[in-house]
N, C-alpha and C positions, 0 to 999 in steps of 0.2 A: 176630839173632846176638848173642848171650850175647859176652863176652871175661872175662878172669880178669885185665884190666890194672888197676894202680892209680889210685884217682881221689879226690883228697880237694877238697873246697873249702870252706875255715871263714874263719867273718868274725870278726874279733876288733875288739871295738866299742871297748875299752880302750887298745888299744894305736894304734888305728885305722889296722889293717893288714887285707888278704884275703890268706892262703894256699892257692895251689893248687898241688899238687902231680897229677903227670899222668904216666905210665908209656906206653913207646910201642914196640910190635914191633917197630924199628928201628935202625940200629945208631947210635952218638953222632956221628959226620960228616954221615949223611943230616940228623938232628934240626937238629943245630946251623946247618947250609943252611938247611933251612927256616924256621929262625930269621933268620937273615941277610941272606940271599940274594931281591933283588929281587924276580927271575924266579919266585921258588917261594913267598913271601912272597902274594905276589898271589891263588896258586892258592887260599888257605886263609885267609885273614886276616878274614873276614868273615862274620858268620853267614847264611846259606843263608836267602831267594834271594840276600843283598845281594850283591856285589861289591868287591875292595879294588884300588886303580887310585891306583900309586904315580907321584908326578910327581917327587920327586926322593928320591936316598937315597943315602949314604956311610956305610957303616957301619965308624967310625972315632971313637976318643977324640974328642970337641969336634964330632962331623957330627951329621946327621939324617936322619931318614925322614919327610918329608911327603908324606901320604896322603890319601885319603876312601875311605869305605863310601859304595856307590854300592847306591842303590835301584832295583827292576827297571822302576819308574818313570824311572830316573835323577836322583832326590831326589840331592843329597852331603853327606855331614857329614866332615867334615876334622879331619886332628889333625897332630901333629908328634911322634916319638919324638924325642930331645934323647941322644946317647951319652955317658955319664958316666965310664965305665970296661969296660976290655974284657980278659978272660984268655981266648983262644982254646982254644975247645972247652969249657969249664967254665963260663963266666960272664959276664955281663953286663949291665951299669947302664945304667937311662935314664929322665930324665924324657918323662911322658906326658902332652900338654894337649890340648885341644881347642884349633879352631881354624876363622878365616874360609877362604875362597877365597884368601884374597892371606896367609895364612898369619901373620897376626895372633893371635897365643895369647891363650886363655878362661884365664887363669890364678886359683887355682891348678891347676895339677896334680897327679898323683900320680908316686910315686919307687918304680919297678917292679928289682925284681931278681931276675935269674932264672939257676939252679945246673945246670947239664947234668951227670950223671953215667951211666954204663953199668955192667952187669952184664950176666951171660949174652947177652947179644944183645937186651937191653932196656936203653933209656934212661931216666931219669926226670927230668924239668923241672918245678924248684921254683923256683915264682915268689911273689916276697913285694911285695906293693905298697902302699905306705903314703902313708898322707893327712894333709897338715897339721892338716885338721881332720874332726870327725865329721862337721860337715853335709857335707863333700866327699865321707866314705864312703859317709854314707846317702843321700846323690842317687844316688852309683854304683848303690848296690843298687835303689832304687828305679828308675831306669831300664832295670832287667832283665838287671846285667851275668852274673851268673851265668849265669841262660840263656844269656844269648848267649856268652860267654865259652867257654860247655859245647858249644856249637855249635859255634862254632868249631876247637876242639880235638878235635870228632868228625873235621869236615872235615880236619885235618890227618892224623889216624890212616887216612882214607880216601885220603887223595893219596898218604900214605909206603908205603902196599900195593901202589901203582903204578911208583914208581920206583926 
């Protein structure tokens, strides 16, 4: 199945930023949930077969989301979102790290920000995520974020078909 939605994702080695921009037949309250929101967060947050299995999350100025992508092995790799700033419904800032079981940060991380807008009954989420440094971008990439990233964001346009 073809779709006519928008998909961009360019890496800027310069600025050592990745933007992606993502269009989604959904209206901007469903998106911004599934941004959010634990319960739905989980359904989608991981590229296919893996699994995302959040053990804490407040999404609030100063909270976090510690998480793992959970393999169908049950491998986990953990991270922590870090909430920086929050404009309901439009926007919002967070640092991104990896992280142990006991939730000890790989640092550095990266500093994700992402823009919720609506039109016609489509949303679009522009997320800009930037790297202190390039060896930090080019490990991302090298570790296959794009794919997966792409992945992910299929699985989200398939859950938001269902709810």
């Amino acid at each position: 199945m073809k779709n006519d939605l928008l998909f961009d994702f360019t890496v800027n080695k310069t600025t050592k930023t990745v933007l992606i921009t993502r269009e989604f037949n959904a209206d901007l309250s469903l998106v911004w949930d599934a941004f959010t929101k634990q319960e739905i967060l989980d359904q989608w947050w991981a590229p296919k077969p893996w699994a995302s299995k959040t053990k804490v999350m407040n999404f609030e100025v100063g909270g976090r989301r510690f998480y793992a992508m959970v393999s169908p092995e049950g491998q986990e790799h953990w991270s922590v979102q870090k909430y920086t700033s929050i404009t309901p419904k439009t926007n919002f800032k967070m640092l991104n790290a990896f992280a142990d079981k006991d939730e000890n940060l790989d640092l550095p991380g990266s500093d994700w920000d992402l823009n919720f807008s609506e039109q016609n009954g489509k949303t679009t989420v522009t997320t800009s995520i930037y790297n202190d440094s390039l060896e930090r971008l080019e490990k991302m990439i090298e570790m296959g974020f794009k794919e997966g990233y792409t992945m992910t964001l299929n699985s989200l346009e398939e859950l938001l078909a269902t709810l």
